[in-house]
mmCIF file of the N, C-alpha and C atoms, coordinates in Angstrom:
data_MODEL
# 
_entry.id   MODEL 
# 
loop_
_atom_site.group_PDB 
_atom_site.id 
_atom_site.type_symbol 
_atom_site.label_atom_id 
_atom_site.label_alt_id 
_atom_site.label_comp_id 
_atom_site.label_asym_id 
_atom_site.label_entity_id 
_atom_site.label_seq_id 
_atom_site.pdbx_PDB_ins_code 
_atom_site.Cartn_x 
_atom_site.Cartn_y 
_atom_site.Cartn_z 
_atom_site.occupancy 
_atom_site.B_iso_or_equiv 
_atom_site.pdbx_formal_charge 
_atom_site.auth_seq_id 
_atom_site.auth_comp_id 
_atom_site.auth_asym_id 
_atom_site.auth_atom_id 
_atom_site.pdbx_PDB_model_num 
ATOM 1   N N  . UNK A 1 1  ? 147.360 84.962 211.419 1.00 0.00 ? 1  UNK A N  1 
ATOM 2   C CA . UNK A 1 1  ? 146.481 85.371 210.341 1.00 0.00 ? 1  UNK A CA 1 
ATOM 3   C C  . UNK A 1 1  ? 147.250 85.749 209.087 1.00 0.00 ? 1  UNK A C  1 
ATOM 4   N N  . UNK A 1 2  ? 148.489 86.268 209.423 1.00 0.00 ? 2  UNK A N  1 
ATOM 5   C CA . UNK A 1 2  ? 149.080 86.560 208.095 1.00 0.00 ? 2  UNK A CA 1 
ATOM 6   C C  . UNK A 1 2  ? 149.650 85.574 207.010 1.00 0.00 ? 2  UNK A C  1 
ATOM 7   N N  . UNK A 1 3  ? 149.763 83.901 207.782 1.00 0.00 ? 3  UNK A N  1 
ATOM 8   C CA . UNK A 1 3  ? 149.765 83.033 206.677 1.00 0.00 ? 3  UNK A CA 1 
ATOM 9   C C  . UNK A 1 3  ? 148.347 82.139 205.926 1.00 0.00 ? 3  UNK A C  1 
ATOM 10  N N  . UNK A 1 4  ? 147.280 82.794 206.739 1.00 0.00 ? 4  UNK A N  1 
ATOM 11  C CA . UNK A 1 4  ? 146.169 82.621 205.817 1.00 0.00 ? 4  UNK A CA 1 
ATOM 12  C C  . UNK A 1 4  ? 145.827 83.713 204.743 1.00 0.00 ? 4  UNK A C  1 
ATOM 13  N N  . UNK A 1 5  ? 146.911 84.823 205.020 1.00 0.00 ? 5  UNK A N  1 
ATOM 14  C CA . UNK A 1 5  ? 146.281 85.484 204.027 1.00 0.00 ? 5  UNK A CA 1 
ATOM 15  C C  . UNK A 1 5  ? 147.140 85.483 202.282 1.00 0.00 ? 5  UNK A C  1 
ATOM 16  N N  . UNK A 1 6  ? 148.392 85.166 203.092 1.00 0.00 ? 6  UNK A N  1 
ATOM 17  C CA . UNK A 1 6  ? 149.500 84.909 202.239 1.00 0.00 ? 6  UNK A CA 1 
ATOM 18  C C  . UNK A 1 6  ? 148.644 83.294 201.613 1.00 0.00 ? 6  UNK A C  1 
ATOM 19  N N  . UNK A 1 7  ? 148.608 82.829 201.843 1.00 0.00 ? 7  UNK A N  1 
ATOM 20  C CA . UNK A 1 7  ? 148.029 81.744 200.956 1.00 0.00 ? 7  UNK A CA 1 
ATOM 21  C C  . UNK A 1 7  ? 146.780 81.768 200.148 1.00 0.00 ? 7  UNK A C  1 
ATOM 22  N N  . UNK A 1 8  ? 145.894 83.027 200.787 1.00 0.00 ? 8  UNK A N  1 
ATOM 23  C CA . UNK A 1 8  ? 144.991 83.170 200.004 1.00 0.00 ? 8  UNK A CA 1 
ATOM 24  C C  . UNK A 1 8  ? 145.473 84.039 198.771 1.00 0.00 ? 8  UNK A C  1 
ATOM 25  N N  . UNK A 1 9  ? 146.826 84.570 199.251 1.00 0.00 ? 9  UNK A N  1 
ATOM 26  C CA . UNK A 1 9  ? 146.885 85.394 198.154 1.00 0.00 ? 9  UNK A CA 1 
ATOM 27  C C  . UNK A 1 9  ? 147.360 85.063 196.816 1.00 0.00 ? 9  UNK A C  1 
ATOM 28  N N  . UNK A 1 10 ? 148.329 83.986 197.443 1.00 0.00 ? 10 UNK A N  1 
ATOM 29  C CA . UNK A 1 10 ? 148.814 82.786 196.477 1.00 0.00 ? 10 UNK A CA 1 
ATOM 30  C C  . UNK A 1 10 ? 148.051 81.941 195.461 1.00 0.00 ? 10 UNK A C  1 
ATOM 31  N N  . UNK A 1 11 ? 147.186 81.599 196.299 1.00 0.00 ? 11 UNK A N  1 
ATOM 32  C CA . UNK A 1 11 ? 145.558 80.539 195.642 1.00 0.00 ? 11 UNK A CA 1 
ATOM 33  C C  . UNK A 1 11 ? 144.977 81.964 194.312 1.00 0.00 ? 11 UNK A C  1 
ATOM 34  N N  . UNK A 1 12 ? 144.602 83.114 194.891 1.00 0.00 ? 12 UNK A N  1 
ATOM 35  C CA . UNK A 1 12 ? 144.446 84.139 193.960 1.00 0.00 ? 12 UNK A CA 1 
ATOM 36  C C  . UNK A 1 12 ? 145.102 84.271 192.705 1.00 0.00 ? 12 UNK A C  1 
ATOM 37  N N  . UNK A 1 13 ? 146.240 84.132 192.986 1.00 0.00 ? 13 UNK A N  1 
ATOM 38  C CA . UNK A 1 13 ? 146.930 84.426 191.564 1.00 0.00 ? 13 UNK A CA 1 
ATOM 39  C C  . UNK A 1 13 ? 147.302 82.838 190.607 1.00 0.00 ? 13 UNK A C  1 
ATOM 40  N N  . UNK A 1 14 ? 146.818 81.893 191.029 1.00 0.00 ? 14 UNK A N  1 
ATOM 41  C CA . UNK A 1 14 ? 147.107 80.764 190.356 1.00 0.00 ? 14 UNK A CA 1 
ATOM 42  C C  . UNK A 1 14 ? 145.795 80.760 188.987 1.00 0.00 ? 14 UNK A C  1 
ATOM 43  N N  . UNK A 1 15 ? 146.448 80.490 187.772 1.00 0.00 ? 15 UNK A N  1 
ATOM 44  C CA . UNK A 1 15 ? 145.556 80.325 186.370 1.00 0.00 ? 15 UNK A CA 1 
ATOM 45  C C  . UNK A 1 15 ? 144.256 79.295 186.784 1.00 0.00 ? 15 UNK A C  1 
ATOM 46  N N  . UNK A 1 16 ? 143.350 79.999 186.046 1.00 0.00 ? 16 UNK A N  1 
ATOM 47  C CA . UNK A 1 16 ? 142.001 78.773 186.414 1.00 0.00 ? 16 UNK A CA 1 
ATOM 48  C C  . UNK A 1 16 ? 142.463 77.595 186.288 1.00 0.00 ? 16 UNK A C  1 
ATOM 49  N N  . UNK A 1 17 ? 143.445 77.086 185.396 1.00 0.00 ? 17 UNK A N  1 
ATOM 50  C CA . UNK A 1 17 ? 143.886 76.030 184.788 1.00 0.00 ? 17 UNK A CA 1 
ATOM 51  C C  . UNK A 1 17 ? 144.866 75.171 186.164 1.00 0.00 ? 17 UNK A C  1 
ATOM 52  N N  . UNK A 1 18 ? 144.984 75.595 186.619 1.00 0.00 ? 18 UNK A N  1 
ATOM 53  C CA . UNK A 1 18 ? 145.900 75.051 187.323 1.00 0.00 ? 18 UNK A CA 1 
ATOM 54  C C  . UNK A 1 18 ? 145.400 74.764 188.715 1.00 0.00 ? 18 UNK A C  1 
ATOM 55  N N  . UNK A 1 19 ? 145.578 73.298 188.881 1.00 0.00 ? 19 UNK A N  1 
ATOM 56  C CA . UNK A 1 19 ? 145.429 72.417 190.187 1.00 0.00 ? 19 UNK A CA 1 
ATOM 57  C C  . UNK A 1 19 ? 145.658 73.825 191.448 1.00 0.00 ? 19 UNK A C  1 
ATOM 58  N N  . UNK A 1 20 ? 144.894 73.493 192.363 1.00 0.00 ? 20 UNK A N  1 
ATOM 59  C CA . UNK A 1 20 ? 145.210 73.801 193.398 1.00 0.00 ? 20 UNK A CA 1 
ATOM 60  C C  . UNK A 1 20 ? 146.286 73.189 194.384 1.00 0.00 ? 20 UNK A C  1 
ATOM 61  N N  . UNK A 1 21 ? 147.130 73.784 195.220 1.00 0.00 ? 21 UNK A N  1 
ATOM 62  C CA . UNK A 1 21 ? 148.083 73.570 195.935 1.00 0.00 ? 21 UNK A CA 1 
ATOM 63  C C  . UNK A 1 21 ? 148.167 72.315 196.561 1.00 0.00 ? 21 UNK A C  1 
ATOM 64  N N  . UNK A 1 22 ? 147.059 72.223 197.086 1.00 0.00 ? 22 UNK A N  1 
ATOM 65  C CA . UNK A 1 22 ? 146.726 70.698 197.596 1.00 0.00 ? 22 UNK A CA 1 
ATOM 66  C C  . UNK A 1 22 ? 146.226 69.822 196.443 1.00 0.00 ? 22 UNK A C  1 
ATOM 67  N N  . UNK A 1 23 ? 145.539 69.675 195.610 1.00 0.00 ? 23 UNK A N  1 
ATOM 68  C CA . UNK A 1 23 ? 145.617 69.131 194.485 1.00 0.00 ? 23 UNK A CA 1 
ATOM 69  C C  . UNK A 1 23 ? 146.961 68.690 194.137 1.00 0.00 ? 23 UNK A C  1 
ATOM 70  N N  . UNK A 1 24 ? 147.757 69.315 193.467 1.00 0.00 ? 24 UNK A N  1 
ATOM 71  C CA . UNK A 1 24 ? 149.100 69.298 193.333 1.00 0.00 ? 24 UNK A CA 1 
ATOM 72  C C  . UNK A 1 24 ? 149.684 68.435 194.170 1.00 0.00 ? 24 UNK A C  1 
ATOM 73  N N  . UNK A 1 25 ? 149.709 68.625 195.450 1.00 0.00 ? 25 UNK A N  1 
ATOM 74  C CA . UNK A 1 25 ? 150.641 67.672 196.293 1.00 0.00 ? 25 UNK A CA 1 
ATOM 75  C C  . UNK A 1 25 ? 149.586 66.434 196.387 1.00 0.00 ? 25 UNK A C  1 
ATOM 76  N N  . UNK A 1 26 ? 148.791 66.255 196.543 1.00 0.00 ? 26 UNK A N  1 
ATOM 77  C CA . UNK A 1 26 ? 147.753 64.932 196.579 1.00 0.00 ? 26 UNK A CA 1 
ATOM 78  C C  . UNK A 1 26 ? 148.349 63.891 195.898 1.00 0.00 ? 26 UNK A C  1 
ATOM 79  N N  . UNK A 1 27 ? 149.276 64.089 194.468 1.00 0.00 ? 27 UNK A N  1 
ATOM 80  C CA . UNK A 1 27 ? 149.888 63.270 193.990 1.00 0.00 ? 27 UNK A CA 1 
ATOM 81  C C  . UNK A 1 27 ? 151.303 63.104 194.148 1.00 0.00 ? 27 UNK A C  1 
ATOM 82  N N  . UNK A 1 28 ? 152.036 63.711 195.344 1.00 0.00 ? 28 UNK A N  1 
ATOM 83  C CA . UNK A 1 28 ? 153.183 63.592 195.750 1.00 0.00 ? 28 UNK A CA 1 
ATOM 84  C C  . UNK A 1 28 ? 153.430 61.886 196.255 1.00 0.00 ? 28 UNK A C  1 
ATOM 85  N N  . UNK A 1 29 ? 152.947 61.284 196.807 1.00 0.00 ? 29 UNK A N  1 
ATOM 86  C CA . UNK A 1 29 ? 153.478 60.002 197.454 1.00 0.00 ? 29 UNK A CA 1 
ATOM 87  C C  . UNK A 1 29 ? 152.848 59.183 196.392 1.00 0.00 ? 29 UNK A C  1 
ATOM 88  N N  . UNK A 1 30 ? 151.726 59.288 195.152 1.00 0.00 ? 30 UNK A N  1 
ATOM 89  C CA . UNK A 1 30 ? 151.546 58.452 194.435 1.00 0.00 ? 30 UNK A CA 1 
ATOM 90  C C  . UNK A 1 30 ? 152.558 57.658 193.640 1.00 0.00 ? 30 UNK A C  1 
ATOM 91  N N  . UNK A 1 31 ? 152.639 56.114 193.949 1.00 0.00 ? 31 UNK A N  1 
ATOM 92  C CA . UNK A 1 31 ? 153.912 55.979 192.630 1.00 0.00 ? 31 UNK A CA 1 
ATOM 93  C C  . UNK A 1 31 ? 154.087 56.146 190.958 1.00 0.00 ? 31 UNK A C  1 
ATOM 94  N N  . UNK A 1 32 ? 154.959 56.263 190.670 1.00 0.00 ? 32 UNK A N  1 
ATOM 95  C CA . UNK A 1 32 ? 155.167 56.828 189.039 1.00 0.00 ? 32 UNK A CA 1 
ATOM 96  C C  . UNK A 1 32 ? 154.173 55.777 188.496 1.00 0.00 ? 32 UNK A C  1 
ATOM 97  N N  . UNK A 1 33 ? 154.394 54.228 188.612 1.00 0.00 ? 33 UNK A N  1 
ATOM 98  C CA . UNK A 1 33 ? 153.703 53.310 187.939 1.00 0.00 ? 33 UNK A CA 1 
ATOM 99  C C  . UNK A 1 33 ? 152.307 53.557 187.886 1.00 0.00 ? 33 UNK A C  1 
ATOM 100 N N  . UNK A 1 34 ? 151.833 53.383 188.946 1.00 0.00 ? 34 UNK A N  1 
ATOM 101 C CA . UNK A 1 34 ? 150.074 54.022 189.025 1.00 0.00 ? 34 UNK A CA 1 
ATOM 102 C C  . UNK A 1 34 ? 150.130 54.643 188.604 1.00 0.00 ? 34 UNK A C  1 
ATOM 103 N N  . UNK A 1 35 ? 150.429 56.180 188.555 1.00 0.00 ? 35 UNK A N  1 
ATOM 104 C CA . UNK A 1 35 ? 150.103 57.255 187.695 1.00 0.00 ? 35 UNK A CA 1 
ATOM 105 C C  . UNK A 1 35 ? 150.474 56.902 186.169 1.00 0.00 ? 35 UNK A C  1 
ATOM 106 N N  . UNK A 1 36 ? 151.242 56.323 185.814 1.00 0.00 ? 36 UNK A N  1 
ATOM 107 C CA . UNK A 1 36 ? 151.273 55.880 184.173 1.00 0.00 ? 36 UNK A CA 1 
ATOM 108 C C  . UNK A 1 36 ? 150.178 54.875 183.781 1.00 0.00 ? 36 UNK A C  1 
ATOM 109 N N  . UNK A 1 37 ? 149.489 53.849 184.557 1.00 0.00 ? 37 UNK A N  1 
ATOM 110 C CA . UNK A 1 37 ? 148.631 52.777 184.877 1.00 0.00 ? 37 UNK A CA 1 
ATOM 111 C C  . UNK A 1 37 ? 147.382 53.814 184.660 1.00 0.00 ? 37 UNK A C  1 
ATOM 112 N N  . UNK A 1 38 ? 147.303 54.922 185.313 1.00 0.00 ? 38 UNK A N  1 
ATOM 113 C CA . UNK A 1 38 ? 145.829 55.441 185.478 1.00 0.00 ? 38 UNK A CA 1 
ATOM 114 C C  . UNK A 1 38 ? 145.525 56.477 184.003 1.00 0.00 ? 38 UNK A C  1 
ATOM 115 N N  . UNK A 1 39 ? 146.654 56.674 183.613 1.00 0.00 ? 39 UNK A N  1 
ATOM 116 C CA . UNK A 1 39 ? 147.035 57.643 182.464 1.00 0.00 ? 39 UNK A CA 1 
ATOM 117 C C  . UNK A 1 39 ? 146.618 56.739 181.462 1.00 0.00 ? 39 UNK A C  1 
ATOM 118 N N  . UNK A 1 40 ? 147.219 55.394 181.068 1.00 0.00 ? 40 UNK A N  1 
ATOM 119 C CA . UNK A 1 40 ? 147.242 55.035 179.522 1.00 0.00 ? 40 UNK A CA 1 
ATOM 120 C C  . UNK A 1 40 ? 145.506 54.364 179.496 1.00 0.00 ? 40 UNK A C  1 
ATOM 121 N N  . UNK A 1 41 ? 145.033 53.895 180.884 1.00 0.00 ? 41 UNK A N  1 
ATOM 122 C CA . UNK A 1 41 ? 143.518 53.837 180.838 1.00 0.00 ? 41 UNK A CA 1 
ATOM 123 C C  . UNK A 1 41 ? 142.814 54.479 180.229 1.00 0.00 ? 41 UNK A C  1 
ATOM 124 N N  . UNK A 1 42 ? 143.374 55.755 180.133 1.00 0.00 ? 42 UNK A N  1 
ATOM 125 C CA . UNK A 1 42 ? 142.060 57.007 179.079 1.00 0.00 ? 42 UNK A CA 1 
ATOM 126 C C  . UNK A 1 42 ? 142.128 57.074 178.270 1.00 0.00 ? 42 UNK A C  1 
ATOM 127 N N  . UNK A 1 43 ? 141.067 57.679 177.630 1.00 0.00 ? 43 UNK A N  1 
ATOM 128 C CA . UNK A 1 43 ? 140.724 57.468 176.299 1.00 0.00 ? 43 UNK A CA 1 
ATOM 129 C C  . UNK A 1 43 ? 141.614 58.698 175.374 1.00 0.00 ? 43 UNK A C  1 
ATOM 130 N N  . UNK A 1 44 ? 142.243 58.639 174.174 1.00 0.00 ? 44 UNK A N  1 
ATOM 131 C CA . UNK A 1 44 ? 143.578 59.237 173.411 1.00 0.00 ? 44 UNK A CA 1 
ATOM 132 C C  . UNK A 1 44 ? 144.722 59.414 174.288 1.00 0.00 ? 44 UNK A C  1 
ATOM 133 N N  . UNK A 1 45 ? 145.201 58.278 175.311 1.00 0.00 ? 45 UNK A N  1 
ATOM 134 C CA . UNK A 1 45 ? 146.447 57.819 175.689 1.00 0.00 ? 45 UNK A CA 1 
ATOM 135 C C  . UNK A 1 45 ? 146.762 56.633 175.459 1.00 0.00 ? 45 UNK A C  1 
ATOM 136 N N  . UNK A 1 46 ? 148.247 57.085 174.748 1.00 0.00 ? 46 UNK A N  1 
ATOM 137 C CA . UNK A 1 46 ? 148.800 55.731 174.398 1.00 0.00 ? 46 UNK A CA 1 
ATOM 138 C C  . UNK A 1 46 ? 150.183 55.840 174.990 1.00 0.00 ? 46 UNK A C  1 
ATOM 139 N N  . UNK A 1 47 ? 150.704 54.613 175.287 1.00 0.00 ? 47 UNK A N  1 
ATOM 140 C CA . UNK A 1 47 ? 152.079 54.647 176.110 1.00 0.00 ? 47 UNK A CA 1 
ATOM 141 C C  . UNK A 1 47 ? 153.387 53.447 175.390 1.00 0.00 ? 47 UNK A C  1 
ATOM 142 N N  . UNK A 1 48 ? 154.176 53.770 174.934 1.00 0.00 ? 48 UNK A N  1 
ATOM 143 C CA . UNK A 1 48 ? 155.677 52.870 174.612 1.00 0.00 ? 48 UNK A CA 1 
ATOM 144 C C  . UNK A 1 48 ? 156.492 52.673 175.402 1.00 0.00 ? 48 UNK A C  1 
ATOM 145 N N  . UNK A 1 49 ? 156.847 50.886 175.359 1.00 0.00 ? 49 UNK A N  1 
ATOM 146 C CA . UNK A 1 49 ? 157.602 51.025 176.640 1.00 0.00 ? 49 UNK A CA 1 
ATOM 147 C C  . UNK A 1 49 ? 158.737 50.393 175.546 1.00 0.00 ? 49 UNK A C  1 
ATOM 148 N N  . UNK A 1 50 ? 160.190 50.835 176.408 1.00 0.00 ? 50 UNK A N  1 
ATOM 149 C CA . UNK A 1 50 ? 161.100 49.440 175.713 1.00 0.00 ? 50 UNK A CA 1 
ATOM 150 C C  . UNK A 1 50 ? 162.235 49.118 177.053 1.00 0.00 ? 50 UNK A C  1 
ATOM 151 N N  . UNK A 1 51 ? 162.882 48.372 176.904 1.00 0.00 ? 51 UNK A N  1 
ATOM 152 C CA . UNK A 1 51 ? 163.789 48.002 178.012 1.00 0.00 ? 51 UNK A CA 1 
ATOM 153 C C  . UNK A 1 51 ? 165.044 47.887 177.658 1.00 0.00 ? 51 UNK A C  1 
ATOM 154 N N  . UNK A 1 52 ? 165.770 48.511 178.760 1.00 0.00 ? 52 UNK A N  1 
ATOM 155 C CA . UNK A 1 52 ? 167.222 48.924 178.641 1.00 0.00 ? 52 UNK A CA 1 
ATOM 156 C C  . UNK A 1 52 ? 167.879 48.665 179.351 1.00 0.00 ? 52 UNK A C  1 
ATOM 157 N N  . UNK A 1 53 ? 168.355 47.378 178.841 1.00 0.00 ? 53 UNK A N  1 
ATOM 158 C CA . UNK A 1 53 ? 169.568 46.408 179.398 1.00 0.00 ? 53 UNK A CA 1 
ATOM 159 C C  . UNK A 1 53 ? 170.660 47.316 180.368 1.00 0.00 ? 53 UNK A C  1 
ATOM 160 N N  . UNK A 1 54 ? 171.223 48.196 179.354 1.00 0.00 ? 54 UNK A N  1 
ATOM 161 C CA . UNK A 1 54 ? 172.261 48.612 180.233 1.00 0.00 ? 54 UNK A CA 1 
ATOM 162 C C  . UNK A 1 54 ? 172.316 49.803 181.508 1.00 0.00 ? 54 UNK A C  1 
ATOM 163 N N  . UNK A 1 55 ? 171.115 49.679 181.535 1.00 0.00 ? 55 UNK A N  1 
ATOM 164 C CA . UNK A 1 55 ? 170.238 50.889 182.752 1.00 0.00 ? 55 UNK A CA 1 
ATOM 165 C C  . UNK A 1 55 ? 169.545 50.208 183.596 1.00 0.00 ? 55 UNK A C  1 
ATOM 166 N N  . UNK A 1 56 ? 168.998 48.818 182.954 1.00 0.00 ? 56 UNK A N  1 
ATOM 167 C CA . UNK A 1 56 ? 168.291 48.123 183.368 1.00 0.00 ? 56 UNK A CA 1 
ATOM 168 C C  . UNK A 1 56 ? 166.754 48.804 184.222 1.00 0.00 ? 56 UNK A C  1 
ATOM 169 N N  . UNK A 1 57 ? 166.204 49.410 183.249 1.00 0.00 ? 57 UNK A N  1 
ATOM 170 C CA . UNK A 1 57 ? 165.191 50.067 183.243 1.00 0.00 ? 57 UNK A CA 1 
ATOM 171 C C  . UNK A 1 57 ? 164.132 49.899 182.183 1.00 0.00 ? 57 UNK A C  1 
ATOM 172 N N  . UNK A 1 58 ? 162.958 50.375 181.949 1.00 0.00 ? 58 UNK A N  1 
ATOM 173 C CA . UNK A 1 58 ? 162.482 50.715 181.389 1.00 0.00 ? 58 UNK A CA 1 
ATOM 174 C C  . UNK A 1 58 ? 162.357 52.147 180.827 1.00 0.00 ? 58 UNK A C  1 
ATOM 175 N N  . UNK A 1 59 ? 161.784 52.261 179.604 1.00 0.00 ? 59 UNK A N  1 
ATOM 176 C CA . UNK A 1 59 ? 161.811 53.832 179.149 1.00 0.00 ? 59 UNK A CA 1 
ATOM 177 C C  . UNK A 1 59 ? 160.461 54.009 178.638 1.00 0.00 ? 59 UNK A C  1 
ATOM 178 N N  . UNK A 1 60 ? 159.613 54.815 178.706 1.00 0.00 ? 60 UNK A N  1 
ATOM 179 C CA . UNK A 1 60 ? 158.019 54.745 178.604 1.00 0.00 ? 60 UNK A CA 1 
ATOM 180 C C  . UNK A 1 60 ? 157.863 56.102 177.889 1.00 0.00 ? 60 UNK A C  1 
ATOM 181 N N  . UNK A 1 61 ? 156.974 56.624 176.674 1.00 0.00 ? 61 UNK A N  1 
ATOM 182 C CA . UNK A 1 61 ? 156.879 57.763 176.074 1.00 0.00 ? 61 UNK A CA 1 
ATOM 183 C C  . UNK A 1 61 ? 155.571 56.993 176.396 1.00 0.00 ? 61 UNK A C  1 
ATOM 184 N N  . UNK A 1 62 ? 154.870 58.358 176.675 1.00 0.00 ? 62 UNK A N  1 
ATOM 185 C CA . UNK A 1 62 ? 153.387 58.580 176.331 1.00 0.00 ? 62 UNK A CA 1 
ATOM 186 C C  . UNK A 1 62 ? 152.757 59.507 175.483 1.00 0.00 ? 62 UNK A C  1 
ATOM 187 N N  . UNK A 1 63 ? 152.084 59.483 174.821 1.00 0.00 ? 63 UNK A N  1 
ATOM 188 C CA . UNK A 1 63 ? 151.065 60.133 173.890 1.00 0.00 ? 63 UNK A CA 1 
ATOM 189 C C  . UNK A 1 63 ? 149.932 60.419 174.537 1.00 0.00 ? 63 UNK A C  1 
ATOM 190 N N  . UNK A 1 64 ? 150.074 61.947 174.405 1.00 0.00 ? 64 UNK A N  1 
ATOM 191 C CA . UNK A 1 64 ? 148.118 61.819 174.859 1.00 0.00 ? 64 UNK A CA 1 
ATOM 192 C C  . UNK A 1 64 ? 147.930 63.107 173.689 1.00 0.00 ? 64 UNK A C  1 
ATOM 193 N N  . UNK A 1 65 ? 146.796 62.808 173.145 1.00 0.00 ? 65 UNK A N  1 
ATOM 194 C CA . UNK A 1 65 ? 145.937 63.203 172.264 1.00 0.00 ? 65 UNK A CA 1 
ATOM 195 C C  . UNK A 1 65 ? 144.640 64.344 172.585 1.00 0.00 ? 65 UNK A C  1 
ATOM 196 N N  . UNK A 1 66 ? 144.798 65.944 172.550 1.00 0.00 ? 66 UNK A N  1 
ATOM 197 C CA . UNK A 1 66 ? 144.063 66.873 173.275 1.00 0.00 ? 66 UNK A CA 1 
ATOM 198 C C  . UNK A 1 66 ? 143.740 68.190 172.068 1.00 0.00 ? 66 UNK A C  1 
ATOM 199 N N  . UNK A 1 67 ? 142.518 68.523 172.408 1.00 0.00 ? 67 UNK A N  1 
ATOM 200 C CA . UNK A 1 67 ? 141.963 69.559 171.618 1.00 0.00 ? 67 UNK A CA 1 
ATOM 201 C C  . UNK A 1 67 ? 143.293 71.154 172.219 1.00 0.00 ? 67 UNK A C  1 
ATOM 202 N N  . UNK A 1 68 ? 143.468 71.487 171.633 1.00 0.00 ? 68 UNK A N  1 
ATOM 203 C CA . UNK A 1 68 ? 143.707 72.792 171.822 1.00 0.00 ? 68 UNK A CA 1 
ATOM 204 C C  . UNK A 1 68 ? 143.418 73.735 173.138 1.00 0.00 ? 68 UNK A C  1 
ATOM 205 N N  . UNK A 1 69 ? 142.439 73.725 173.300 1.00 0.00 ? 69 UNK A N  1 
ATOM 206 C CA . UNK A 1 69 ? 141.767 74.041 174.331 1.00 0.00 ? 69 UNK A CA 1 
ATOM 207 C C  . UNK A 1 69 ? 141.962 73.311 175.480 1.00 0.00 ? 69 UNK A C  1 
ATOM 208 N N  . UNK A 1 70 ? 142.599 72.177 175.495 1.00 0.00 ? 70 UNK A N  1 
ATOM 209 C CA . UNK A 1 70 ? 142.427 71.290 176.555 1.00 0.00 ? 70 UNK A CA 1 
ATOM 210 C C  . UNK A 1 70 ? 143.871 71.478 177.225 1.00 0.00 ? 70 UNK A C  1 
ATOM 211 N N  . UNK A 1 71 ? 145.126 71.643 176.144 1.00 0.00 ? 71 UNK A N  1 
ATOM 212 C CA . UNK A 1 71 ? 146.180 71.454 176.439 1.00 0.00 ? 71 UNK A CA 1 
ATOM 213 C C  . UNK A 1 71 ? 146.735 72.466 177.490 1.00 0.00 ? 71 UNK A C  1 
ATOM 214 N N  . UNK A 1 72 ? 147.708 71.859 178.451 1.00 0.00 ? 72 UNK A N  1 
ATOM 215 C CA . UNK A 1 72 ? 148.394 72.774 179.765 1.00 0.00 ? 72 UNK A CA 1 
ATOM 216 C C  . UNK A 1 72 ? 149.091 73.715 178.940 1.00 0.00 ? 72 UNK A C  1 
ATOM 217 N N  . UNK A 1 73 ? 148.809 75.079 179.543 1.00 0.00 ? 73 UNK A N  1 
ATOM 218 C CA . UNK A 1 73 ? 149.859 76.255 178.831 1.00 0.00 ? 73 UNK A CA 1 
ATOM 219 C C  . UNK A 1 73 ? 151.313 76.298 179.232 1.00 0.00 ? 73 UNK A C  1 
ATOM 220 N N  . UNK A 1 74 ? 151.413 75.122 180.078 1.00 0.00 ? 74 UNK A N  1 
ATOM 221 C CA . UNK A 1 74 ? 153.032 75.273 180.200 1.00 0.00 ? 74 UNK A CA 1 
ATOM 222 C C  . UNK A 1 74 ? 153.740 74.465 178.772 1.00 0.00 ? 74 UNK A C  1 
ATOM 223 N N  . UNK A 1 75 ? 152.676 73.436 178.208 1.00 0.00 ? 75 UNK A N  1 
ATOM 224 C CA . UNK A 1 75 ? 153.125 72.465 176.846 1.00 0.00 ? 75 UNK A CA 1 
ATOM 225 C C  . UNK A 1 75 ? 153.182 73.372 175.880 1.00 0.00 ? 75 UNK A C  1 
ATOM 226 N N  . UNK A 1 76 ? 152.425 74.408 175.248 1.00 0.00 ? 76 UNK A N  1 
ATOM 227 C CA . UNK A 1 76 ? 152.007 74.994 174.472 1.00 0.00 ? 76 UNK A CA 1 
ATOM 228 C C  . UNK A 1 76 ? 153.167 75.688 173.897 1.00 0.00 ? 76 UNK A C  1 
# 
């Protein structure tokens, strides 16, 4: 019982704003690509890609576009 309570106590102190624990991990095994794929789909996201020969990678900035109110207080 004492790690249901420890987790409830945890869940308690998390900001309204913020995903729940399982939320959070739900997107652990998702790959990066999908999640950039599902991101530039919405509406005030935009994404730059360019390619880098000597990394042989890609490099991707995204833009997303948010009221004030909307934005994560860890960006702020």
């Amino acid at each position: 019982m004492l790690i249901s309570k420890e987790v409830k106590k945890i869940e308690n102190h998390k900001k309204p704003s913020e995903p729940s624990e399982a939320e959070r991990w739900a997107l652990k095994d998702v790959p990066t690509s999908q999640l950039v794929e599902e991101l530039v789909n919405r509406t005030g996201v935009t994404a730059e890609s360019s390619w880098w020969c000597r990394m042989s990678s890609y490099h991707i900035i995204i833009r997303i576009n948010l009221n004030k109110e909307d934005c994560p207080q860890c960006l702020r």
